[in-house]
N, C-alpha and C positions, 0 to 999 in steps of 0.2 A: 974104431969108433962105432958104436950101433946105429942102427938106420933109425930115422923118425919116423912116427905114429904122424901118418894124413889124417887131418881135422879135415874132413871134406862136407860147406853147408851149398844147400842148393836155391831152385827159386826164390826169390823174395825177402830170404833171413837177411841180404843187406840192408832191409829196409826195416831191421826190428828195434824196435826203441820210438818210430815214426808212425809206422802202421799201426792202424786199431790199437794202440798202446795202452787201452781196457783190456781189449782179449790178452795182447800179446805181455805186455809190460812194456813196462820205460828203459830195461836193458836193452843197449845196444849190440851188437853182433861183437864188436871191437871190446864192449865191456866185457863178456864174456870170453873172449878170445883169451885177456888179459888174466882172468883168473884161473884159467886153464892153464893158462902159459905158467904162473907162478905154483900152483899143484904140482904139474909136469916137472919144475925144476927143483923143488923138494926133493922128488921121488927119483930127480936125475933122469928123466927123460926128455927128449927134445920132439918139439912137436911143428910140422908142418902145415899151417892152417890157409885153404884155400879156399874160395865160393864162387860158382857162377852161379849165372840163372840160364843156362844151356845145358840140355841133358848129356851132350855128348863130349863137351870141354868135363863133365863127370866122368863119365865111363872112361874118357882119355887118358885119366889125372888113376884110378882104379888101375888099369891096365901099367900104367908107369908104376905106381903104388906093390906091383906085382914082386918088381926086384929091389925098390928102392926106398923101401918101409919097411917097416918091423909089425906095423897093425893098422889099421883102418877103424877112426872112429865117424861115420854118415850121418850126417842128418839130412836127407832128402828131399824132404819138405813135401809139396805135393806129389811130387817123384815117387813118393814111397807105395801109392796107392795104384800107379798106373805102368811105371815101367820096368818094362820085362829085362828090356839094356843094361840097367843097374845092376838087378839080382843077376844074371848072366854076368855082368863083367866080378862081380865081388865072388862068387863061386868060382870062376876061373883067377881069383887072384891067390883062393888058396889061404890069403891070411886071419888070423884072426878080426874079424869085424864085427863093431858096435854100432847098433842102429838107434838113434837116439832121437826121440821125439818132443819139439821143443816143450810140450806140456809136463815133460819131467825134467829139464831144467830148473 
């Protein structure tokens, strides 16, 4: 059976649909989650969707990601601007990863 693609979101995205939902929109994390989910099983792949708002429950979930995924799609969230721990752990994981920013959602 093929390994699933980690959906890995970080800071704050649990809160989307709630927060500034001018800036951000009225989608929720789980809305989104769900339409991925149904893309993914189109195309027959299975997808692993997780979120903290801890940098380091990220890099842990990356390094696990290493042997027991097929690809890595990030959204980091503020992550993306400040840590070094992320880019270092997705380098050493080797896989193909998407770094996606929620403004292209």
């Amino acid at each position: 059976m093929p390994k699933p693609v980690f959906v890995l979101n970080g800071p704050n995205l649990n809160m989307l649909g709630v927060r500034e939902p001018a800036i951000y929109g009225s989608d929720t994390l789980s809305d989104i989650e769900q339409r991925l989910a149904a893309r993914a099983k189109a195309l027959g792949v299975t997808i692993d969707f997780r979120q903290s708002n801890h940098e380091g429950e990220l890099v842990g979930w990356i390094q696990e990601a290493r042997t027991a995924a097929s690809g890595l799609i990030l959204n980091a969230a503020a992550l993306t601007h400040t840590s070094v721990a992320l880019l270092d752990a997705v380098a050493a994981s080797e896989l193909a990863t998407i770094e996606v920013h929620l403004s292209n959602i």
